[in-house]
C-alpha positions in Angstrom: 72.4 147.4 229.7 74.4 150.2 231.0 77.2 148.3 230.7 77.2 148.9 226.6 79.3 151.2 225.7 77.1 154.5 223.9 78.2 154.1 220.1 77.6 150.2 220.2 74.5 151.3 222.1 73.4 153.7 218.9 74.4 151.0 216.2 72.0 148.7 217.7 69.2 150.8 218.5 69.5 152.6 215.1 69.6 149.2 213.4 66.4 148.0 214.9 64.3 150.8 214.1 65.1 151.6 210.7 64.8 147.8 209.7 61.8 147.8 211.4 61.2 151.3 209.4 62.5 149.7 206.0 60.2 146.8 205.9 56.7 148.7 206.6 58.1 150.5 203.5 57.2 147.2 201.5 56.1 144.5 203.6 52.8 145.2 203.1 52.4 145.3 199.1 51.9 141.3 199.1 49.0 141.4 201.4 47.1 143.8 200.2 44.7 141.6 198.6 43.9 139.7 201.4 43.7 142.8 203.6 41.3 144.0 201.0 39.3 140.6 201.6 39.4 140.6 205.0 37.3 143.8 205.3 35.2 143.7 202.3 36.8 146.4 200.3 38.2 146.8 196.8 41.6 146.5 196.4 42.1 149.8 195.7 40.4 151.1 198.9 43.3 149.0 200.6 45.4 150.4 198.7 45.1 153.7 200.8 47.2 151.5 203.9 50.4 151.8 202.0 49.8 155.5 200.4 48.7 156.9 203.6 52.1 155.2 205.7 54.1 157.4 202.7 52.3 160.8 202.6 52.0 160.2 207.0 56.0 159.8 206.7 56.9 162.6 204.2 54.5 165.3 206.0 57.0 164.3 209.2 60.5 164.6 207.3 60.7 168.5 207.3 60.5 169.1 210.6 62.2 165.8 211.9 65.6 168.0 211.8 64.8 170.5 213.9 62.6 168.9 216.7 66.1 166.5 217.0 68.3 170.0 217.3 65.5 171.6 219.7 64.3 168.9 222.1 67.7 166.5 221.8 68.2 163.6 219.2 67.9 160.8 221.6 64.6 162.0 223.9 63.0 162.7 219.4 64.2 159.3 218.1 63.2 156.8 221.6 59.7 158.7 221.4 59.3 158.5 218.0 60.5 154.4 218.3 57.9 153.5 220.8 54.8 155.9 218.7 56.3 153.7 216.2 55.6 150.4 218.1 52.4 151.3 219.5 50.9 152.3 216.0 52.4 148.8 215.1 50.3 147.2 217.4 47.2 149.0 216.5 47.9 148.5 212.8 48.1 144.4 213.4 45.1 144.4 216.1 42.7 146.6 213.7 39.2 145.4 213.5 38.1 147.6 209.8 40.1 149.3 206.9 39.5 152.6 208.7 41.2 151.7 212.0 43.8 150.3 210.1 44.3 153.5 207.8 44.7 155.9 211.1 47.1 153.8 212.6 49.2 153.5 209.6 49.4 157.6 209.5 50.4 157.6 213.3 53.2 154.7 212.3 54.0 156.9 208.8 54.7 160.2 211.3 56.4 158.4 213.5 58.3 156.9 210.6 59.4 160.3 209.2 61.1 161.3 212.3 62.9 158.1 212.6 65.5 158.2 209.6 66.8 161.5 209.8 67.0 161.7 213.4 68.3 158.1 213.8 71.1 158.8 211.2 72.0 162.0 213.0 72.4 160.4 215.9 74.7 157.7 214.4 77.0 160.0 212.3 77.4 162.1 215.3 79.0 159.4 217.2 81.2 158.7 214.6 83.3 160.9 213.1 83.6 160.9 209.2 86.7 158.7 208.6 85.6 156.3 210.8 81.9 155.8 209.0 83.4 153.7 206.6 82.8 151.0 209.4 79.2 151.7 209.5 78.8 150.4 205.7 77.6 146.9 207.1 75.3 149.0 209.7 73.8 151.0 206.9 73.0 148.6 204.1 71.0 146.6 206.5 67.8 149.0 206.6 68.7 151.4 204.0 68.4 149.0 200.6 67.9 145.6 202.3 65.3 145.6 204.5 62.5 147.2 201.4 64.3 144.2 199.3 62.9 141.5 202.1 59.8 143.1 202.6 58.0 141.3 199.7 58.9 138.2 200.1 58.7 138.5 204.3 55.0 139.9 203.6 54.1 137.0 201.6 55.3 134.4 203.6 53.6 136.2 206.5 50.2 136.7 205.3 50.2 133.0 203.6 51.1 131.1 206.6 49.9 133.0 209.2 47.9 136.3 208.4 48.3 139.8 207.3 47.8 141.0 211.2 51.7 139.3 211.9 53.1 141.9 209.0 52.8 144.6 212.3 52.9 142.3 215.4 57.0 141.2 214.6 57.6 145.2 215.5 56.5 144.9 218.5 58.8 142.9 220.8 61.9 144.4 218.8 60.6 147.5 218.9 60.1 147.5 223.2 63.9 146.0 223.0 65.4 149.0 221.1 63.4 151.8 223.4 64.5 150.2 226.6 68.0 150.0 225.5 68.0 153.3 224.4 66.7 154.6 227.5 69.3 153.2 229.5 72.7 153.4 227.1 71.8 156.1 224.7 73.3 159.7 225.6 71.6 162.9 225.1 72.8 165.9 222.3 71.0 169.0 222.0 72.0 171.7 219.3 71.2 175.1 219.6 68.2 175.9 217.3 68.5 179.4 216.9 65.9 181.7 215.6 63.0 179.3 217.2 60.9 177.3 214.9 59.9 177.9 211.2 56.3 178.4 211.2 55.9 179.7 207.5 58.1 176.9 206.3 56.6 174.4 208.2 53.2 175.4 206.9 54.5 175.1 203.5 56.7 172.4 202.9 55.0 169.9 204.6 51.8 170.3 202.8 54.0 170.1 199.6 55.4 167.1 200.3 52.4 165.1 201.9 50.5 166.1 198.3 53.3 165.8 196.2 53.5 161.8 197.6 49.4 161.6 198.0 49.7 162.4 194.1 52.6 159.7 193.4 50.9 157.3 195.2 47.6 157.0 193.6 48.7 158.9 190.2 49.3 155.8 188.7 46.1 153.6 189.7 43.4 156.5 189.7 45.0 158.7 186.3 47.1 161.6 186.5 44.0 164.2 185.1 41.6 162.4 188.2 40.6 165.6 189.8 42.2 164.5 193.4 45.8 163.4 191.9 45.7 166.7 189.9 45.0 168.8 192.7 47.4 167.6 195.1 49.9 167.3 192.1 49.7 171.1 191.0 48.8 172.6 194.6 51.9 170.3 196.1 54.2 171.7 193.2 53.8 175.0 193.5 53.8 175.1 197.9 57.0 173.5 197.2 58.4 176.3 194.8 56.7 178.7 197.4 58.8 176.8 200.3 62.1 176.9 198.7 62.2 180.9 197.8 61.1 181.1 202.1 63.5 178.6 203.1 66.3 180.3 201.0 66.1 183.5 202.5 64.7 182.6 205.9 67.5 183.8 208.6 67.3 180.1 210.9 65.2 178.3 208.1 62.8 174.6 208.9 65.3 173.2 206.0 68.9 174.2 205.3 68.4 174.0 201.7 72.1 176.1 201.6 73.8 173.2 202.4 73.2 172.2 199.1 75.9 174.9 198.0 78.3 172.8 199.0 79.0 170.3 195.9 79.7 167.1 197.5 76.7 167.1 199.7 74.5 168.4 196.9 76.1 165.7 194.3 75.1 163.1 197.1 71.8 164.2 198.0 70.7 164.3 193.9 72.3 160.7 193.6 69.9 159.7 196.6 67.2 160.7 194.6 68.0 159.0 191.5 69.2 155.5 193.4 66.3 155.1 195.3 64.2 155.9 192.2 65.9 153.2 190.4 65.8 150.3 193.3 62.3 151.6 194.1 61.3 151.1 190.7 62.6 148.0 189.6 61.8 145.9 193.0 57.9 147.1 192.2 58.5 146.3 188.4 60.5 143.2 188.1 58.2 140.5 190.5 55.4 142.2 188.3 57.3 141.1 185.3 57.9 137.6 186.9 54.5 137.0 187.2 53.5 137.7 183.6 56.1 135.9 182.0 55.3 132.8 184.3 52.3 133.7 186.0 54.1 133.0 189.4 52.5 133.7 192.7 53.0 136.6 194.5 55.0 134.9 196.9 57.4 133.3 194.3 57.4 137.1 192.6 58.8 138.5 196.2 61.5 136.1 196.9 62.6 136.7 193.0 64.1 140.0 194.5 66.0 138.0 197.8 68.8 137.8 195.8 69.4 141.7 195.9 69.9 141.5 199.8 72.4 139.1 199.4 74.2 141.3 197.1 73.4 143.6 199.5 75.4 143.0 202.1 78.4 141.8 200.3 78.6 145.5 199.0 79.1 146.6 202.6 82.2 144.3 203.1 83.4 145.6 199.6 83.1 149.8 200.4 84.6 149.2 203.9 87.9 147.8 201.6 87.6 149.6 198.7 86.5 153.2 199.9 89.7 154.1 201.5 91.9 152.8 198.3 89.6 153.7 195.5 87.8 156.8 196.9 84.3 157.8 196.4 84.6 158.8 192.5 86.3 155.8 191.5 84.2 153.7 193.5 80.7 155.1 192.8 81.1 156.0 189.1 81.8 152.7 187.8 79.2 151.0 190.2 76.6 153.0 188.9 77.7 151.8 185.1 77.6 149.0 186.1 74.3 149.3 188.0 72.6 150.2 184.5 73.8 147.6 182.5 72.4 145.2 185.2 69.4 146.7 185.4 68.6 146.7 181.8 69.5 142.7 181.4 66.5 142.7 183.6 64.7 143.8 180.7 66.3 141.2 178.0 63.4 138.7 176.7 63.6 135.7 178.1 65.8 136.4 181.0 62.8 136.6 183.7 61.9 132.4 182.1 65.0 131.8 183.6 64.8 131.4 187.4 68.7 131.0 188.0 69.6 134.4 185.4 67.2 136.3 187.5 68.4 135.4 190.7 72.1 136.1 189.6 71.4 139.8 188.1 69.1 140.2 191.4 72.4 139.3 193.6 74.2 141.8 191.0 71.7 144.8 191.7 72.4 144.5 195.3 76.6 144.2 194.9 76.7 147.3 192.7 73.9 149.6 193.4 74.7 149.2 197.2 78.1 149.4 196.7 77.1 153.1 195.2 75.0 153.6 197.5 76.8 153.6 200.7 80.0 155.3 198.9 77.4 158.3 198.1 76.0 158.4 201.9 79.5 158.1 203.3 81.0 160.9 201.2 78.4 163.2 201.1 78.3 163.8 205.1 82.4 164.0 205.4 82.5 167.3 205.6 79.1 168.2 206.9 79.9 169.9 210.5 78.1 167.8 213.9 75.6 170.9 214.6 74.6 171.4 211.0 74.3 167.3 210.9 70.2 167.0 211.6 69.4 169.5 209.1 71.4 167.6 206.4 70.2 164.7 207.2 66.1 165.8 207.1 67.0 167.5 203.3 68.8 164.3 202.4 66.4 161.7 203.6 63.4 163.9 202.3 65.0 163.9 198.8 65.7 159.8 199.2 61.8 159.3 200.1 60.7 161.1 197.7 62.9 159.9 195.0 61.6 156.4 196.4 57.9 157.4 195.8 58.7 159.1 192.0 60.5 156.0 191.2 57.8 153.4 191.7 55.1 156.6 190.2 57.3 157.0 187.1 57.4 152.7 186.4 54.0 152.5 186.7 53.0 154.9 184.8 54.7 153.6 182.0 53.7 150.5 182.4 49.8 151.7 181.9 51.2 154.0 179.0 53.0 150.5 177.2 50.0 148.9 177.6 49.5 147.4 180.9 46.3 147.4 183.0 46.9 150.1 185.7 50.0 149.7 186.8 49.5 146.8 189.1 50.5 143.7 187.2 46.9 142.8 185.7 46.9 140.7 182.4 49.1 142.3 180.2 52.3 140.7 178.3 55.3 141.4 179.6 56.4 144.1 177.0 55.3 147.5 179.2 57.0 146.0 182.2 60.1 145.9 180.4 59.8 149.4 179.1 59.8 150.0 183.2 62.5 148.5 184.0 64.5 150.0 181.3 63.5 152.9 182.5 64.5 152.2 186.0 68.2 151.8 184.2 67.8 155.4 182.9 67.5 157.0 186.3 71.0 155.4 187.6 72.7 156.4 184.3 71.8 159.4 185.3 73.4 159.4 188.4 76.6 158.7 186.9 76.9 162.1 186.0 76.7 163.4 189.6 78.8 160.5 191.1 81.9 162.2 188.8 81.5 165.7 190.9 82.3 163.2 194.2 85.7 163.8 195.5 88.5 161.6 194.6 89.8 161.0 198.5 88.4 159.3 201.3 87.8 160.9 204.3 90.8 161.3 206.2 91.5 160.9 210.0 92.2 163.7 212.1 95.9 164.3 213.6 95.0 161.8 217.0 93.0 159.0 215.4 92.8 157.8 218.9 91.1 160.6 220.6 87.8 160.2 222.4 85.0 160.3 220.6 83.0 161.9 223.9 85.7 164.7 223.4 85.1 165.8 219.8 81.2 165.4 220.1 79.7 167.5 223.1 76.9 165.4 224.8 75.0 165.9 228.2 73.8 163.2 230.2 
């Protein structure tokens, strides 16, 4: 192992843990009925093992940045790998709902630290015009890995059992932490000022109750005294945070990096593409199964199609990026995003197997091929030290636009008419509405992909100098 060179060493670790990272995102959704079973509770008591992985992971995210600047991004992200893996293990060996719950918010915690550290860690080995290359890396656990997690989760939990949905992190898991141990090299930032107490104390409570009340807004009402509460208290910690964090000398969260218009532009189109993807992979298998009353199984793999399109986007930035650049390349990808995403909606296109598995592919070609061009562009001109503290704010905004997304379609699924959100007995019709809506919040983005800049990133003067040279690291 100490043989592999560092930035191959990064690539693989990084790509292990955030698939590993990606699928607990939505692996479990298929089984939480049978988890519900299992232990003799209602479903909506299991519910509480997703929500509390998602509130768990956004109470980590603001301080994920500076913990990786402080105590060095490799010793943050291999700790936070094998908490990761242990939780894992507790999650699949749990005995009662309640076991199950508290290892879910270790695994969530250890979750939050894992993007934003793990992505600073890889974008600091690589300098900007060569990240490009790291499309293919990307995609993988960014967009594809949620995309598998349904149909994974059911295949899991119907041919084996729910317990295997945690037990495959295990062994990969050991694998990236012992690889990183011995081929990963250590960067430390200075973190002047010391730590961020008052922001600390209020944006992470903002953002655990902002997603506690995304989470179960839609299944328990919005005016259900817990969901309000957490909504209007969450809200206004998170107004509080931003006026502290603003004028806070070395603040928990950079939010004046968002002065600079590419990286804002980018971090706004995070919000609104992960809304969209979010909400139509939790819509459209619920509109499967009430136009054909498929299983959930057959409702999961309707979405495999979208990783397949997937992962042809990354071949398609790595070409077209450094012609095109990222406004020409993200604009009309994101056009075309919505028109795809609204002949989801069309009557009678989810009776036809093959037309859903084509616009599925065509989700994944042009919404990742947006995607990656916004991640890529947005970081080109953020400088190394300042990297973990753009990459916290960014991947807080992505998480959180994940959460509103699949909030904001089931909510108007109850409002057209459906049950609670959940795919009970209703027509198709408010699942639709959803999905159109879905195709809304990428429109949107459009707006913000035309403020990208028209070049690629360009190399510097020696394209063949050292990477060791132009990022300081210690052994």
């Amino acid at each position: 192992m100490r043989g592999i060179p560092p930035r191959v060493a990064v690539v693989i670790v990084y790509t292990a843990a955030m698939c590993m990272n990606g699928l607990d995102s939505t692996i479990v959704n298929p089984a939480l009925l049978t988890i519900a079973r299992d232990f003799g509770q209602p479903v909506s008591a299991a519910n509480t093992v997703e929500v509390a992985f998602l509130v768990a992971l956004a109470v980590a995210l603001p301080v994920a940045g500076w913990l990786g600047d402080r105590f060095g991004t490799k010793r943050v992200f291999l700790g936070a790998l094998a908490v990761f893996t242990a939780a894992s293990a507790a999650c699949g060996l749990a005995q009662n709902l309640e076991t199950l719950v508290l290892a879910r918010v270790v695994q969530g915690i250890a979750g939050g630290l894992l993007t934003p550290v793990g992505m600073t860690l890889l974008f600091r080995a690589f300098p900007p015009h060569e990240r490009m290359k790291l499309s293919k890396v990307l995609i993988v656990p960014t967009a594809a890995m949620p995309a598998l997690g349904p149909p994974l989760g059911g295949f899991l939990t119907e041919h084996l059992s729910w317990h295997w949905l945690f037990f495959v992190n295990v062994p990969i898991g050991t694998a990236a932490v012992l690889l990183g141990v011995l081929a990963l090299r250590e960067q430390v930032e200075d973190a002047e000022g010391g730590f961020d107490r008052k922001g600390f104390l209020l944006a992470t409570p903002a953002l655990g109750l902002l997603t506690y009340a995304l989470g179960f807004g839609p299944a328990h009402g919005w005016t259900s005294p817990a969901v309000a509460v957490s909504a209007v208290l969450g809200l206004a910690l998170l107004v509080a945070a931003c006026f502290h964090l603003l004028k806070a000398k070395a603040p928990l969260l950079e939010l004046k990096l968002l002065t600079d218009k590419v990286f804002a532009s980018a971090t706004v189109l995070a919000l609104v593409t992960s809304a969209g993807l979010m909400g139509v992979l939790f819509a459209f298998p619920l509109l499967y199964q009430a136009s054909l009353g498929a299983s959930a199984l057959d409702a999961g793999l309707s979405v495999f199609p979208e990783a397949l399109g997937l992962m042809l986007a990354s071949q398609a930035v790595d070409r077209l990026l450094p012609r095109l650049g990222p406004r020409l390349l993200a604009a009309p990808a994101l056009v075309l995003a919505t028109a795809v995403f609204a002949a989801l909606a069309v009557p009678g296109v989810a009776e036809n197997a093959w037309a859903v598995r084509a616009l599925m592919f065509c989700v994944g070609l042009v919404l990742g091929t947006a995607v990656l061009t916004v991640q890529i562009a947005g970081f080109a001109d953020v400088p190394p030290p300042a990297m973990g503290q753009a990459m916290g704010l960014f991947t807080i905004v992505r998480t959180l636009g994940g959460a509103l997304g699949i909030a904001v379609t089931a909510a108007v699924i109850a409002a057209a008419g459906g049950t609670d959100g959940h795919g009970g007995d209703a027509a198709p019709g408010p699942y639709r509405a959803a999905i159109l809506t879905t195709a809304a919040l990428v429109a949107l983005g459009t707006l913000f992909a035309l403020r990208l800049p028209k070049d690629a990133p360009a190399p510097p003067p020696f394209d063949d100098e050292p990477q060791d040279e132009e990022t300081p690291v210690t052994a």
